[in-house]
MARZADO-697741 format. One line per field, with one value per residue: x, y, z of N, C-alpha, C, O in turn; residue number from 1. Coordinates in steps of 0.02 Angstrom, whole numbers. Example, Ala and Ser with C-alpha at 12.3 -4.5 7.8 and 13.67 -1.06 7.14 Angstrom:
2
nu: c(660/642)
nv: c(-284/-112)
nw: c(390/354)
cau: c(615/684)
cav: c(-225/-53)
caw: c(390/357)
cu: c(660/645)
cv: c(-165/2)
cw: c(390/394)
ou: c(712/670)
ov: c(-166/57)
ow: c(423/402)
k: c(1/2)
***
This chain:
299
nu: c(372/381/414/407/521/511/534/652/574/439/309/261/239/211/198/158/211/134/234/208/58/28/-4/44/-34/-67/-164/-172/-79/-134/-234/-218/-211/-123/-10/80/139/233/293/431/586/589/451/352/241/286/306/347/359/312/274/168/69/-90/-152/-273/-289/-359/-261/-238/-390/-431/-351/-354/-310/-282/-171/-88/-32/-64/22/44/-80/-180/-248/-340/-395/-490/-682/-768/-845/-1004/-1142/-1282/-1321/-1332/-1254/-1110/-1119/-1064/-964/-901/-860/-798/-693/-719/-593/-601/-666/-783/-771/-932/-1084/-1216/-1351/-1522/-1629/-1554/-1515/-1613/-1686/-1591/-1623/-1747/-1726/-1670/-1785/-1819/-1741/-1680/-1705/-1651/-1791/-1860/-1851/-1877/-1783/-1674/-1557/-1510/-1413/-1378/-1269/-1305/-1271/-1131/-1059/-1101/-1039/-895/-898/-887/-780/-685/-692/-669/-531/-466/-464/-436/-289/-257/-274/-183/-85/-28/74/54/1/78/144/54/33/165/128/50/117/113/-16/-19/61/11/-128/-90/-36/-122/-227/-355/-371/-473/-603/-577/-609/-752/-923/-1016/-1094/-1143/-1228/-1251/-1361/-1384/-1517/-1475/-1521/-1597/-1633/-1529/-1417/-1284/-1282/-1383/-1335/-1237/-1284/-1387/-1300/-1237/-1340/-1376/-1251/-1248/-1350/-1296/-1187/-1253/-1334/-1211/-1146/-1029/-942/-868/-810/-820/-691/-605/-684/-767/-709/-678/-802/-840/-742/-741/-881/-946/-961/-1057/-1174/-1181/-1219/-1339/-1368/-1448/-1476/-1455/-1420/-1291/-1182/-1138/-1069/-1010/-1015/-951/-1000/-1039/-1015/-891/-711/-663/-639/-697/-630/-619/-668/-594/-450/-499/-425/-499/-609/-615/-753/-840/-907/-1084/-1118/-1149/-1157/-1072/-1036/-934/-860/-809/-666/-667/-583/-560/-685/-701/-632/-681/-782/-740/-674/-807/-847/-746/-697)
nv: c(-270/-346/-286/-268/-244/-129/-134/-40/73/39/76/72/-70/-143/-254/-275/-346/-434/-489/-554/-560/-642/-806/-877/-965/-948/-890/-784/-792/-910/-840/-732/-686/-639/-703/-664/-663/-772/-897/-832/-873/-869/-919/-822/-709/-644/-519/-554/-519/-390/-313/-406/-362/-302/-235/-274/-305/-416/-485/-405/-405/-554/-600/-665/-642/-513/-482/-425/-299/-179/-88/17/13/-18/-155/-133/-26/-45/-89/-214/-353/-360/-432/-416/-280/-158/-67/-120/-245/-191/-136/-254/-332/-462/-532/-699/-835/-950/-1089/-1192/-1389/-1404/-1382/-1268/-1250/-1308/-1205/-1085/-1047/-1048/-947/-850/-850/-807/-703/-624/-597/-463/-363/-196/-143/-56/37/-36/-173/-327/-427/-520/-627/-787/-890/-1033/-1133/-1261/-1379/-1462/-1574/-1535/-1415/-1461/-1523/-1420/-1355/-1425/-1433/-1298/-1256/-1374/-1331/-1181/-1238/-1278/-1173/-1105/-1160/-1121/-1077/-963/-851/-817/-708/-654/-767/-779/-676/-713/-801/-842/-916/-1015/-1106/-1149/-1200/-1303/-1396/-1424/-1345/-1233/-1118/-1026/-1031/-1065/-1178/-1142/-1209/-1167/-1050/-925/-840/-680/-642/-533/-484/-424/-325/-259/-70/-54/-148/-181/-137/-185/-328/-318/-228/-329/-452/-358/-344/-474/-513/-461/-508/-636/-635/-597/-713/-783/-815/-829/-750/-704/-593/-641/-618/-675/-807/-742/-693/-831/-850/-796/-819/-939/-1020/-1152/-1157/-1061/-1140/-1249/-1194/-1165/-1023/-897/-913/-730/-688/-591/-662/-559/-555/-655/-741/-808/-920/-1004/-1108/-1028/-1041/-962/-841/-671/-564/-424/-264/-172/-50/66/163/327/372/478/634/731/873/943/1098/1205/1291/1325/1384/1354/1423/1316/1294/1225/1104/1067/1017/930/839/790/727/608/562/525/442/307/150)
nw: c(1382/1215/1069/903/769/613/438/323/220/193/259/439/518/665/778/985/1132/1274/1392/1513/1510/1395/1323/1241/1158/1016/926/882/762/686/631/574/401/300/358/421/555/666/789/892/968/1087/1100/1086/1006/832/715/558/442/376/255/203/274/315/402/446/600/647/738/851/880/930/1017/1174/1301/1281/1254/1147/1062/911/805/888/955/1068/1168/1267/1246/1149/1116/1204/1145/1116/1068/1049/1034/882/875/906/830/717/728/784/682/590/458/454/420/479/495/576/554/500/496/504/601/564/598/601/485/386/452/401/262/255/290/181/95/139/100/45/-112/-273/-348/-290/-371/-369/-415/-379/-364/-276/-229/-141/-25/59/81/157/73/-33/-47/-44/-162/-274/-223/-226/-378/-412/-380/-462/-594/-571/-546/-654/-751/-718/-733/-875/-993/-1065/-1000/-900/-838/-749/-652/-583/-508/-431/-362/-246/-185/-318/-271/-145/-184/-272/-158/-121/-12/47/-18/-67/-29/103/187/223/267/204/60/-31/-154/-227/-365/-512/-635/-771/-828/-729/-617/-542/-548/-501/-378/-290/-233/-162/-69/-25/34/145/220/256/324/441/489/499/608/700/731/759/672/575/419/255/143/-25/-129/-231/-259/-316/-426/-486/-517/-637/-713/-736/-809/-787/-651/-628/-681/-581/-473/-512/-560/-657/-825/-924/-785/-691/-577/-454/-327/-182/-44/100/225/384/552/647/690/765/890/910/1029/1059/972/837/827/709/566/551/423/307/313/272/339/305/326/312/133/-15/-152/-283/-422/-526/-648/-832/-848/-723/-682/-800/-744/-639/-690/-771/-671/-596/-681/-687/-680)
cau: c(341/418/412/461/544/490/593/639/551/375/236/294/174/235/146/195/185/160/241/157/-16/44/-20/76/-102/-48/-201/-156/-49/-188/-305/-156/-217/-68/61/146/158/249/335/488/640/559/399/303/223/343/303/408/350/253/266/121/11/-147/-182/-344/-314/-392/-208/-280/-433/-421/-301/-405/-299/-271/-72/-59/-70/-50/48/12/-159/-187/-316/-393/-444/-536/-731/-791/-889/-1085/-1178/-1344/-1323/-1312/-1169/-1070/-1108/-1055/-890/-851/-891/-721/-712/-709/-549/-579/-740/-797/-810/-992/-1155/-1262/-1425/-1579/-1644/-1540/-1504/-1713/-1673/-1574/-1646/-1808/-1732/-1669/-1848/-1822/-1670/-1704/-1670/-1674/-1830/-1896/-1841/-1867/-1773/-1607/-1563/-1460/-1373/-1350/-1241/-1334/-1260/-1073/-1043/-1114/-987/-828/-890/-884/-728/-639/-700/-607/-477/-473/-511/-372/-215/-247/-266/-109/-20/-40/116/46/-14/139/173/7/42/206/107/3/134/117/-84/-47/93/-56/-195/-46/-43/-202/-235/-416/-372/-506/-639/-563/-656/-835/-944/-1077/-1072/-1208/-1179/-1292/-1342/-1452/-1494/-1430/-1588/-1635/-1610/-1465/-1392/-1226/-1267/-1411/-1320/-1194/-1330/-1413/-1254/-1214/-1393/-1353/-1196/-1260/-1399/-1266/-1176/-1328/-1335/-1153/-1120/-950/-940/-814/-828/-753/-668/-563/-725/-826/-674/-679/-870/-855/-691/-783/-959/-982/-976/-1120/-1206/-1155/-1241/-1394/-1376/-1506/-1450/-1444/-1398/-1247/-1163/-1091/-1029/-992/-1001/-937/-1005/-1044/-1005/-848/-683/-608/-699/-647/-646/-625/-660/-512/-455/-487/-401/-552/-630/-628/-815/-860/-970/-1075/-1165/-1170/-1155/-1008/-1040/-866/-833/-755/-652/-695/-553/-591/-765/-692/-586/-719/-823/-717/-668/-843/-867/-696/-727)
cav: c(-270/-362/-238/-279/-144/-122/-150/3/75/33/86/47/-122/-183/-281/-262/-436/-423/-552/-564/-585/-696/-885/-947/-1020/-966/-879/-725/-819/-949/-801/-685/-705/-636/-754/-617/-674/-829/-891/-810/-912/-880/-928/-769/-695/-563/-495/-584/-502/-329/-305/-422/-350/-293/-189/-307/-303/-468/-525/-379/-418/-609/-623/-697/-609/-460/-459/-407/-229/-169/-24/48/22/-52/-182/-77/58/-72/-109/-264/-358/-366/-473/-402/-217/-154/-39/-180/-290/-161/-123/-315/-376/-470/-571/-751/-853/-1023/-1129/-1275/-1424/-1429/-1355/-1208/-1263/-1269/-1165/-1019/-1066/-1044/-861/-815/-867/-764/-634/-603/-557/-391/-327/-166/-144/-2/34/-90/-222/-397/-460/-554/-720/-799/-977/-1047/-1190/-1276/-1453/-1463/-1614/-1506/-1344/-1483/-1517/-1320/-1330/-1466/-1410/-1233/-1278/-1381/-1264/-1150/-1266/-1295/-1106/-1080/-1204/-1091/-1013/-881/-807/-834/-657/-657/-832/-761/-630/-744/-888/-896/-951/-1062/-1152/-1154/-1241/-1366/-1421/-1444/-1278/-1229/-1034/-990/-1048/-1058/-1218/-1133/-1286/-1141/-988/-886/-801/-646/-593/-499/-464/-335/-269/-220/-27/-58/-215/-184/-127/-235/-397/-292/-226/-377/-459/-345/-360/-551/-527/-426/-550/-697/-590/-593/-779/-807/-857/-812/-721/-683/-584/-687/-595/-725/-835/-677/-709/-875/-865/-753/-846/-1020/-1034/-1211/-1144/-1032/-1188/-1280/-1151/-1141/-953/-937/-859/-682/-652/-599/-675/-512/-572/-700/-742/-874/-920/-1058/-1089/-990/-1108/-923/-787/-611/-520/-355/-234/-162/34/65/233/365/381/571/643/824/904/1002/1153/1283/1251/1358/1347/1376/1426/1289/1287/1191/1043/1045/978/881/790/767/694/557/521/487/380/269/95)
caw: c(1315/1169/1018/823/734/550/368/302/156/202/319/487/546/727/842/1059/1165/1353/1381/1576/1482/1339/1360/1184/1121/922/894/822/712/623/614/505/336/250/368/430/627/685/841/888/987/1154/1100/1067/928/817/647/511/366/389/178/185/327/280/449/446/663/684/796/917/916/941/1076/1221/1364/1265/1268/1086/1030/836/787/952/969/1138/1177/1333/1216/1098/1152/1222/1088/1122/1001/1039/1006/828/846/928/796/650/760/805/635/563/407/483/382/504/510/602/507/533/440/541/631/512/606/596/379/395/467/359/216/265/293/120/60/143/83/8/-185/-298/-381/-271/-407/-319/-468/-359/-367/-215/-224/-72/-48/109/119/137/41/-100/-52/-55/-247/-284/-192/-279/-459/-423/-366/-516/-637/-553/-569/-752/-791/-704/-776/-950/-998/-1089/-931/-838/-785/-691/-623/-545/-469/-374/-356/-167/-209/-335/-232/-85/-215/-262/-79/-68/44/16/-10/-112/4/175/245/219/240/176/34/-40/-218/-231/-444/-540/-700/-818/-854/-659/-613/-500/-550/-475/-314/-266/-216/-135/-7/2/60/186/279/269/351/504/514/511/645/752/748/788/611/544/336/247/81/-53/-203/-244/-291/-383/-486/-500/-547/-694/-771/-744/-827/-792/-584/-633/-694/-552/-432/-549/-594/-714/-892/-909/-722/-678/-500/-425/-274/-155/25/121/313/425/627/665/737/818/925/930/1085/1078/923/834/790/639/543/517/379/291/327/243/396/285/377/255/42/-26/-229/-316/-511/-554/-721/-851/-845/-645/-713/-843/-720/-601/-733/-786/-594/-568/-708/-669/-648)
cu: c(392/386/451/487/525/561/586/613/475/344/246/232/223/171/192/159/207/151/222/106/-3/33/2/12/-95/-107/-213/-111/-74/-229/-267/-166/-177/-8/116/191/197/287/389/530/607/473/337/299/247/302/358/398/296/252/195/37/-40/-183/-280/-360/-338/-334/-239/-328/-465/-401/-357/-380/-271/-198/-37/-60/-30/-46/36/-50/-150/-249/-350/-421/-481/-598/-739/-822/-951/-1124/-1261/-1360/-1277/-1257/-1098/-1069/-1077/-932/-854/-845/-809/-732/-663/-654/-561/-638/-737/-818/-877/-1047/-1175/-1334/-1469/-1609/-1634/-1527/-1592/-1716/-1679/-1576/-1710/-1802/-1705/-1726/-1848/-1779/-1704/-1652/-1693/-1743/-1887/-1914/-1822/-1835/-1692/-1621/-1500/-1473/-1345/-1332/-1252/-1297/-1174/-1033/-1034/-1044/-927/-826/-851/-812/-654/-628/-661/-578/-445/-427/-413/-305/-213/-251/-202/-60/0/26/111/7/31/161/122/33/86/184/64/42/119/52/-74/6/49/-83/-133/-34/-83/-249/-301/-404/-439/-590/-630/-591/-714/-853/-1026/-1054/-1138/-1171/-1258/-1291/-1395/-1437/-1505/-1488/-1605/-1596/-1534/-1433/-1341/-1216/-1300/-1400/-1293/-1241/-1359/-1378/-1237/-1269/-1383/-1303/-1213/-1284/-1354/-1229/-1210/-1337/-1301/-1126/-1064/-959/-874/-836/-770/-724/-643/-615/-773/-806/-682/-767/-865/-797/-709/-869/-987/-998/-1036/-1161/-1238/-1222/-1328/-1422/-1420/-1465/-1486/-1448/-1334/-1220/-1094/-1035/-1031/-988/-1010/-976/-1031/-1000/-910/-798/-638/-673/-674/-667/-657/-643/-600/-524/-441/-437/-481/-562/-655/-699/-816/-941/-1011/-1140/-1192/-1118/-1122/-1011/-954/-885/-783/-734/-675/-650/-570/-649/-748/-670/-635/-780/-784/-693/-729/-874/-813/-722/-787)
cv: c(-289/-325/-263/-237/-150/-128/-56/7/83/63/56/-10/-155/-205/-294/-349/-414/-479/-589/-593/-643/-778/-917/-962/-1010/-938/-838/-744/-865/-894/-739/-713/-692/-683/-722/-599/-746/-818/-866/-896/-914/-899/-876/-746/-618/-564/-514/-557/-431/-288/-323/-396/-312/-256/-215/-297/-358/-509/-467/-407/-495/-631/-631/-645/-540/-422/-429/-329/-212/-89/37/56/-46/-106/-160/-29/13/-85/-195/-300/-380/-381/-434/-314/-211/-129/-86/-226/-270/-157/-186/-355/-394/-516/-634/-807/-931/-1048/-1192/-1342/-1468/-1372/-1301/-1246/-1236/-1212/-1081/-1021/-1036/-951/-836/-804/-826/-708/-600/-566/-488/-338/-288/-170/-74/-12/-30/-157/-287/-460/-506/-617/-750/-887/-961/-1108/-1215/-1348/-1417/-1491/-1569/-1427/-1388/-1503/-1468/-1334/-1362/-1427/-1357/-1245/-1315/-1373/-1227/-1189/-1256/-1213/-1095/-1084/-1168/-1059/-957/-822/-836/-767/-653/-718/-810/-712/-650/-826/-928/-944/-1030/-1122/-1180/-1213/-1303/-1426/-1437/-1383/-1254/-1134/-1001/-969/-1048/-1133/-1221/-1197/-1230/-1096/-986/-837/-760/-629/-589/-492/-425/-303/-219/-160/-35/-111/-218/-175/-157/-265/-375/-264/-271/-419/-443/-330/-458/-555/-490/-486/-640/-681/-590/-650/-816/-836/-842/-799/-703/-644/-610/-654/-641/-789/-778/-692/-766/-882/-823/-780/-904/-1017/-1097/-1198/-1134/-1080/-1237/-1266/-1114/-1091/-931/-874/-801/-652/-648/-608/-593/-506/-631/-716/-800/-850/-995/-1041/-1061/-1062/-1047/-865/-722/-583/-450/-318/-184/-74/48/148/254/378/446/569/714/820/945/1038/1192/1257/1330/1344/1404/1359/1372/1288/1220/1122/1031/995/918/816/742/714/616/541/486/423/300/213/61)
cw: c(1263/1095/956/793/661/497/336/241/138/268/367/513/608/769/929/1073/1228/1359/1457/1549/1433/1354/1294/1148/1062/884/856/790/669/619/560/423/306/290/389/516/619/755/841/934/1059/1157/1118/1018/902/747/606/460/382/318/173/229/290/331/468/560/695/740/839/910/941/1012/1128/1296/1342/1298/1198/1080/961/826/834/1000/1020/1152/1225/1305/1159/1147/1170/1149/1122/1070/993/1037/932/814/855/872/734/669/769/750/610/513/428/400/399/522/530/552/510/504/517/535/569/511/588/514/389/384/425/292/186/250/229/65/83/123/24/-66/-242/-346/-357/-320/-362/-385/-437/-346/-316/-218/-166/-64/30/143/102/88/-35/-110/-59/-136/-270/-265/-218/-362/-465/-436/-431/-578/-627/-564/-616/-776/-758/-712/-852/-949/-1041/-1034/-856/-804/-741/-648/-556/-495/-396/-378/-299/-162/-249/-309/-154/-122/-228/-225/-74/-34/-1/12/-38/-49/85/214/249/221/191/106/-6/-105/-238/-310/-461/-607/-754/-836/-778/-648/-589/-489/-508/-399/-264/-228/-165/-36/28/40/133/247/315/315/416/532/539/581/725/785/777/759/594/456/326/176/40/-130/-244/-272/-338/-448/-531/-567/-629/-731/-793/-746/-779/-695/-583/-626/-632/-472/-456/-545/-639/-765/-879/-850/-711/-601/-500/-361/-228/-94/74/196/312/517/610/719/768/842/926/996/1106/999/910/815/750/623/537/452/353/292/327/297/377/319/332/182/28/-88/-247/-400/-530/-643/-754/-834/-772/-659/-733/-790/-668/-642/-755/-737/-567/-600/-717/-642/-636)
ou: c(444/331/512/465/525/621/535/619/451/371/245/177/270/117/248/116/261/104/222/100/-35/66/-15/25/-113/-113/-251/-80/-47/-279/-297/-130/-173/40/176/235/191/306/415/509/603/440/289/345/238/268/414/439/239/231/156/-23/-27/-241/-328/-415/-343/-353/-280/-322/-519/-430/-408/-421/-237/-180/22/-110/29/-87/21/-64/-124/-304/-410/-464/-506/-587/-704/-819/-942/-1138/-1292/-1419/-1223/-1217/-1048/-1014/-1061/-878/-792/-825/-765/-786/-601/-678/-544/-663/-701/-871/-885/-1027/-1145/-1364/-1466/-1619/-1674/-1543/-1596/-1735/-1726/-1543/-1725/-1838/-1721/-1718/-1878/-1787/-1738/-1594/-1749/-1749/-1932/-1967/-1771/-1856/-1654/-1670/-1443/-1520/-1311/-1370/-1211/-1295/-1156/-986/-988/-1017/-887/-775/-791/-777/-597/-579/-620/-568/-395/-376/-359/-264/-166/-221/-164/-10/46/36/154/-6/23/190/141/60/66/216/52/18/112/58/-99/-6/65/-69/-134/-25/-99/-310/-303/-437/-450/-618/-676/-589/-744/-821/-1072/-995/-1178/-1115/-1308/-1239/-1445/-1383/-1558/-1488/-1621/-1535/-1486/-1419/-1348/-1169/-1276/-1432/-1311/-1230/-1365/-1410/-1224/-1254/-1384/-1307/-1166/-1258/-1374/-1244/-1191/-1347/-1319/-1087/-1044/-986/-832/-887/-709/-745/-667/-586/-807/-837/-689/-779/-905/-798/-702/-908/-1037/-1046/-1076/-1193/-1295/-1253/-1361/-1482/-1428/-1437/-1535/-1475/-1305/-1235/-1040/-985/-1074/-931/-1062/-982/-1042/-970/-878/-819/-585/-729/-616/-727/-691/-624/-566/-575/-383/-418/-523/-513/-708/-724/-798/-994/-1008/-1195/-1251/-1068/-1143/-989/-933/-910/-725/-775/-697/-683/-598/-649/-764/-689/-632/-812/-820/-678/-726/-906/-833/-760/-787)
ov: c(-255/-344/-276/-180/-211/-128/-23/-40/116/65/-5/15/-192/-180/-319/-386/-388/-517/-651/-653/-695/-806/-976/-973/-1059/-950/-840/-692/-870/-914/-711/-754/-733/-701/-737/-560/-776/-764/-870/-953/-969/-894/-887/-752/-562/-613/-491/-574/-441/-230/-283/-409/-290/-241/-184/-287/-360/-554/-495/-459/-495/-670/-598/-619/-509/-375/-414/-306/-228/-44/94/85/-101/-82/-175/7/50/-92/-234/-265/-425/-339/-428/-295/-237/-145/-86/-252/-314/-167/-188/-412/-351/-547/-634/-812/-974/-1023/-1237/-1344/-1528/-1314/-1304/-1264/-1184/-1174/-1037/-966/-977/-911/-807/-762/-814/-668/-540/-528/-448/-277/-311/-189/-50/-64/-59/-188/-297/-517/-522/-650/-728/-926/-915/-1150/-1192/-1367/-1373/-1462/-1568/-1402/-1354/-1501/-1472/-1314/-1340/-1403/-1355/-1254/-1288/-1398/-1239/-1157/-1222/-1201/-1064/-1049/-1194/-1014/-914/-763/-858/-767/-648/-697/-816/-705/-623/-882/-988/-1001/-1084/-1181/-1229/-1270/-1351/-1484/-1470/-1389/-1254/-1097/-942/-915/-1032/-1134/-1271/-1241/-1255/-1104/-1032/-811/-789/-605/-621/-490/-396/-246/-160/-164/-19/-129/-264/-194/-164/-259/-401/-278/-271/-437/-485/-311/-485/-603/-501/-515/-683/-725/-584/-654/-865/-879/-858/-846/-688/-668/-610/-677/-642/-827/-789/-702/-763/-905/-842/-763/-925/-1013/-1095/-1230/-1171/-1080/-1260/-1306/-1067/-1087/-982/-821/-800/-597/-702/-563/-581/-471/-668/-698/-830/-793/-1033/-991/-1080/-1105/-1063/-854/-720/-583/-426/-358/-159/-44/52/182/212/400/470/516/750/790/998/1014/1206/1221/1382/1287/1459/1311/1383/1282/1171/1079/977/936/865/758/682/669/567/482/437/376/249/212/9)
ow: c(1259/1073/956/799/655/513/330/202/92/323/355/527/593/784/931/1049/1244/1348/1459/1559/1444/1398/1284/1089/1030/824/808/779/614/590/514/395/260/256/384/535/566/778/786/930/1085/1208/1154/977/927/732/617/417/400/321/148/218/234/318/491/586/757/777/875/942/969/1050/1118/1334/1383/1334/1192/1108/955/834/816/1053/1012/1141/1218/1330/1116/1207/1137/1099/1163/1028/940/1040/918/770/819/863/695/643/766/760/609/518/426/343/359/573/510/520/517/496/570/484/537/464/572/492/405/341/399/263/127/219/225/17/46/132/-22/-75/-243/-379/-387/-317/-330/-396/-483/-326/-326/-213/-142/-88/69/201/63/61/-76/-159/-90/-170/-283/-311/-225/-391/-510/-495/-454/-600/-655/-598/-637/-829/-795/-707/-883/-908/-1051/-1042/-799/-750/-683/-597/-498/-443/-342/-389/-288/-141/-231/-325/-120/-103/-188/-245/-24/-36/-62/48/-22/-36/123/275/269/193/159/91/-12/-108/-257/-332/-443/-636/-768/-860/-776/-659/-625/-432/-467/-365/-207/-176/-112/23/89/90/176/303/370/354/453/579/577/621/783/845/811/779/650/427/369/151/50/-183/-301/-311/-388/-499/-591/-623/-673/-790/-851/-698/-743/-672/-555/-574/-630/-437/-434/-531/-672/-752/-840/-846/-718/-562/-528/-351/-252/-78/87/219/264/536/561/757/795/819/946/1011/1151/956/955/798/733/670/522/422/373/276/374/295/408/333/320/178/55/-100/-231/-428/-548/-689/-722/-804/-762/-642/-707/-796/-658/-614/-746/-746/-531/-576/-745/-593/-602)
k: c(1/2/3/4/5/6/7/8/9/10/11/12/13/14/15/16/17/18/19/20/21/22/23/24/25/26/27/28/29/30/31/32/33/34/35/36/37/38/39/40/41/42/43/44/45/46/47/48/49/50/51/52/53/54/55/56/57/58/59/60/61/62/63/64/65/66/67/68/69/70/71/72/73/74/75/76/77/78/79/80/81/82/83/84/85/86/87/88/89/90/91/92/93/94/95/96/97/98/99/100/101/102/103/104/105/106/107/108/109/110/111/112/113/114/115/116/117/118/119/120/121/122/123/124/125/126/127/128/129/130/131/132/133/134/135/136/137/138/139/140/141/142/143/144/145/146/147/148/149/150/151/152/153/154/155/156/157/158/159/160/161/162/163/164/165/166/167/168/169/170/171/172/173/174/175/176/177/178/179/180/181/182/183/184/185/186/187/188/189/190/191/192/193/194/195/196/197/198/199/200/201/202/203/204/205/206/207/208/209/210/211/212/213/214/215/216/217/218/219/220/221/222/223/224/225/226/227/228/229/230/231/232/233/234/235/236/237/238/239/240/241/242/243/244/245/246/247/248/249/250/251/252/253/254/255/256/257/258/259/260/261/262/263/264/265/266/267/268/269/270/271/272/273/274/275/276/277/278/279/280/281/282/283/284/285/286/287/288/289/290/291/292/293/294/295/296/297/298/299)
***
């Protein structure tokens, strides 16, 4: 087993290489969205940077002969992936970075298109509006115009300390490098508007039935922050994506066919979960309150 050792200072991120199983193929290294694998000298894959890791898991769960393992986590103790059971699909679900350059069957666009009428909404407000960017030709517009868009705000030097913050990006878009987008030849921009009960959380649900259902198909999603942004700094996008006035685009979500497969599902950390059996009321003081009060209204 070839083992990396960590930088001091930070959160220990190593990845193991059996180097018996190891076939070189590079795939947990195009599928590393922060860039933090590369070849070593013997031609296996080390951790060069574990500052930038993001514990995302997709180099386990990628690897085809399952020679990787992440921060100890073994690929024999990850599941299989099974497309046609739900828990399998919630457990194998990964946010796809690499797409085929090639559109998704009408058919299944048809699907999923349908199936958006069911997506529950609060107050049973059928008030959401979903742009869907169907042809590709039409997503390399979108994709140009960012991009765009983005150099020239970056070029600003009165927002140069942000700039520096995100130089490695705008030395990417420079290049050419489609970061924002990934390749999508598809994306889907869920918004509602400001009047409906639950504007904010709506899209957000609706989204993430979409993304099972893409899932299902053998589609590949990604959720895109990095365009939410885009949409709300650039009007003329909105426009672009015929948003209709007073809606606001809340979010963003790229897919189309998938150009990597995962194999196994990854181990995540648990997630804290209050077991509650029996209700225990406590006196709390008043700033306890207070504090809790302005924690829940944060953000």
């Amino acid at each position: 087993m070839l083992e990396q050792p960590n930088k001091k200072g930070f959160q220990m991120k190593t990845i193991s290489i059996d180097k018996e199983k190891c076939t070189h193929c590079g795939l947990c290294i195009n599928d590393c969205l922060s860039g933090c694998i590369a070849f070593d000298n013997e031609n296996y894959p080390q951790m060069i940077d574990e500052t930038r890791c993001i514990s995302c898991q997709h180099c386990l769960a990628i690897c085809p002969v399952g020679a990787l393992s992440f921060c100890g986590k073994k690929p024999e103790n990850s599941e299989e992936v099974e497309y046609n059971d739900i828990f399998s699909l919630i457990k194998s679900r990964r946010s796809v970075r690499q797409y085929k350059n090639e559109e998704i069957s009408n058919e299944k666009m048809s699907k999923l298109k349908d199936m958006l009428n069911y997506v529950p909404t609060g107050c049973n407000s059928h008030s959401l509006h979903f742009s869907i960017v169907e042809e590709k030709s039409a997503m390399d517009i979108i994709r140009k115009r960012v991009n765009e868009l983005l150099v020239k705000t970056l070029s600003y030097k009165a927002i140069s300390p942000l700039v520096n913050k995100f130089s490695r990006y705008k030395d990417a878009l420079l290049n050419g490098e489609d970061v924002i987008f990934r390749g999508a030849p598809h994306m889907i921009v869920a918004s509602s508007p400001l009047s409906a009960p639950c504007a904010a959380v709506d899209p957000v649900i609706a989204l993430s039935y979409f993304e099972l259902c893409a899932q299902n198909l053998g589609v590949g999603t990604c959720w895109c922050g990095f365009g939410e942004v885009c949409l709300k700094f650039f009007p003329e996008i909105c426009d672009m994506l015929e948003i209709p006035s007073g809606y606001k685009p809340v979010y963003v979500m790229l897919f189309g066919p998938p150009a990597v497969k995962y194999r196994r599902t990854i181990q995540p950390e648990p997630y804290k979960i209050a077991e509650i059996k029996e209700i225990h009321e406590k006196d709390s003081c008043f700033f306890c309150k207070a504090k809790r009060l302005i924690t829940n209204f944060l953000r």
